[in-house]
N, C-alpha and C positions, 0 to 999 in steps of 0.2 A: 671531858673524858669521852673518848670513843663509844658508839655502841653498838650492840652484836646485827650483824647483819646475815643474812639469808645468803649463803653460799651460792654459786652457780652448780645445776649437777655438771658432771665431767662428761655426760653423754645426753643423747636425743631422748625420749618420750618411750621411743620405740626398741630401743638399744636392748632391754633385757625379757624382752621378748621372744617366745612365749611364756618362759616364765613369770615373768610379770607384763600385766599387760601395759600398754600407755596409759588407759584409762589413771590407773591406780597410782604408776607412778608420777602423774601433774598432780590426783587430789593429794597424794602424800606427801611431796616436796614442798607446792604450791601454796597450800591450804594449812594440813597441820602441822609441816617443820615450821612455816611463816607462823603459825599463832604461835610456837615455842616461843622466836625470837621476840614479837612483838611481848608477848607476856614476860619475858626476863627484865627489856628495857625497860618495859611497863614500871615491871614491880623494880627495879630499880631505882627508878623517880619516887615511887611511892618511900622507900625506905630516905634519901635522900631529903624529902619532904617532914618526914617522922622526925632526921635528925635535926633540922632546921628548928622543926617546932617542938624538939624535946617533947615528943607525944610517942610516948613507946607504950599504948598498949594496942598496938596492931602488931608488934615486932613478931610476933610467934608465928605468925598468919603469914608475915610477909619473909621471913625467912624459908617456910615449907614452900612458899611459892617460888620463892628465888632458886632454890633450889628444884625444883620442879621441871621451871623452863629450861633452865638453864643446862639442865642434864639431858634434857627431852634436846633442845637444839645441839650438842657436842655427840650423843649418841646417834643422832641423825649424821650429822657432817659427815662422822668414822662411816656411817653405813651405806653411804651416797659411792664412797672411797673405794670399801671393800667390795664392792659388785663390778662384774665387766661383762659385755656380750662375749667375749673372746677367754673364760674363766672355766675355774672348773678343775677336777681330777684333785691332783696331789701337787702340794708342793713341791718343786722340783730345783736340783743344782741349776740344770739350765737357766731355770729364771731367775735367778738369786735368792730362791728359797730354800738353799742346802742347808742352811742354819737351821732356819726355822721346823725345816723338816725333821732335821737332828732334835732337835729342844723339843718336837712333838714325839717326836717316839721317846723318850729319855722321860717326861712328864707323865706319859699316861700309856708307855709298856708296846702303842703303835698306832699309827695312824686310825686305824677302824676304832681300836679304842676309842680313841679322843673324838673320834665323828659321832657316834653314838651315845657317847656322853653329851654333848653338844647339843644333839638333835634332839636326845629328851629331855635336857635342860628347858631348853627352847621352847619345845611341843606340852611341859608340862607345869609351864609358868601358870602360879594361878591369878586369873584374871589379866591383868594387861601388863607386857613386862617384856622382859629381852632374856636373850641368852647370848652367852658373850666367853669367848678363851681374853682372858687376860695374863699380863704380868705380874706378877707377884716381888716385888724387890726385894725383900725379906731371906728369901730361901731361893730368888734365884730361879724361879722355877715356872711354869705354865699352870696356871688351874682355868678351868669352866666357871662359871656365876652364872646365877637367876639374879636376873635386876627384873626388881618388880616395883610397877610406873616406869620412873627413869631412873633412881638413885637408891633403893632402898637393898641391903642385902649384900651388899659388896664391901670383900677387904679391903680395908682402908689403903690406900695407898697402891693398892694395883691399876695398871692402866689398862685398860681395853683396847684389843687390837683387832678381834672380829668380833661385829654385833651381828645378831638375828631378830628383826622385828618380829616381835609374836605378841604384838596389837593389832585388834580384829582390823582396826581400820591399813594394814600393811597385806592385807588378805581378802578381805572376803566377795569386795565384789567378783573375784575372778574364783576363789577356794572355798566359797561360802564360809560354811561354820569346822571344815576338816583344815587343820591346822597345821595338823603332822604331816598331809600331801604335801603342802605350802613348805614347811618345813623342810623336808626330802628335796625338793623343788630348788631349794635356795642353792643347794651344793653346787649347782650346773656353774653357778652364777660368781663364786667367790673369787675377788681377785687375789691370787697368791704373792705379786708383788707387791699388793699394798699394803698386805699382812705383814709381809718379811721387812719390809720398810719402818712399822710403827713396830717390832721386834727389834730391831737394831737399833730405833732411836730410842725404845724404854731400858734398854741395858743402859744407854748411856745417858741414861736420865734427862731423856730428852724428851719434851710431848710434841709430839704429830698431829695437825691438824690442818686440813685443806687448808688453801691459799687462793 
């Protein structure tokens, strides 16, 4: 069976700079998306081994974990994706985001709307956690989520198309402990074509994830 490996980011060290510095983004990719992946494989062998030996009283332990890494490395990959030096503003026809621009006013009344909902989703996560515009397949529709860790809090079955780390370690050596700056900060940053891209492929029930 395959196992999960550590994406390449799509840019240099330096690329989303000043917003984020280099520093942050080698420990963040390098260090904690790698422990994600290694801790998914990990616990994967472990559960593997439980089935072998018919020993399921680890199973509880070892599915909050699977679950764990495993969202922590798929929330990272989207968020490596969603970031560009060359991003920012509104989505736009020109770039192939006239849908997505459409489906964001239509969801939440107008863009400033939806941005501020976002931002204090994100800014008011409590303790470690994400803010994230996702799909909703049900109704068709855009909503906002607080993912708090990596998995907890979210409707079932929606995909996530923009993530905001709003774990201290996505921040602070550059934002110290102000979150909401960091937060504010991200917007320069979002790539609108790779929003509208994981938009087009969750209508069509498709999941997007780097290559």
């Amino acid at each position: 069976m395959p196992v999960y490996t550590l994406p390449d980011l799509p840019y240099d060290y330096a690329a989303l700079a000043p917003v984020i510095s280099p520093e942050i983004i080698e420990l963040h990719h390098d260090k904690h998306h790698a422990a994600y992946v290694k801790g998914a494989n990990d616990t994967l062998e472990q559960l593997a081994e439980a089935r072998d030996k018919e020993q399921w009283g680890s199973v509880n332990g070892l599915e909050k974990s699977l679950a764990f890494h495993l969202s922590g490395h798929i929330l990272h990959s989207i968020y490596w994706q969603n970031m560009t030096g060359d991003g920012g503003g509104e989505p736009l026809e020109a770039d192939g985001a006239g849908e997505l621009a459409d489906a964001i006013t239509e969801s939440f009344g107008s863009f400033a709307g939806f941005k501020a909902q976002l931002t204090k989703a994100a800014a008011t996560t409590q303790g470690s956690g994400w803010g994230a515009l996702a799909y909703e397949p049900l109704s068709t529709r855009l909503i906002v989520e607080q993912i708090y860790d990596h998995q907890g809090n979210v409707g079932q079955g929606s995909t996530p198309l923009l993530v905001f780390d709003a774990w201290e370690h996505a921040f602070y050596l550059q934002y110290r402990n102000q979150k909401v700056d960091f937060i504010d900060a991200m917007w320069a940053v979002v790539n609108w074509q790779d929003v509208a891209r994981r938009y087009e492929a969750a209508r069509s029930r498709q999941t997007i994830l780097p290559v």
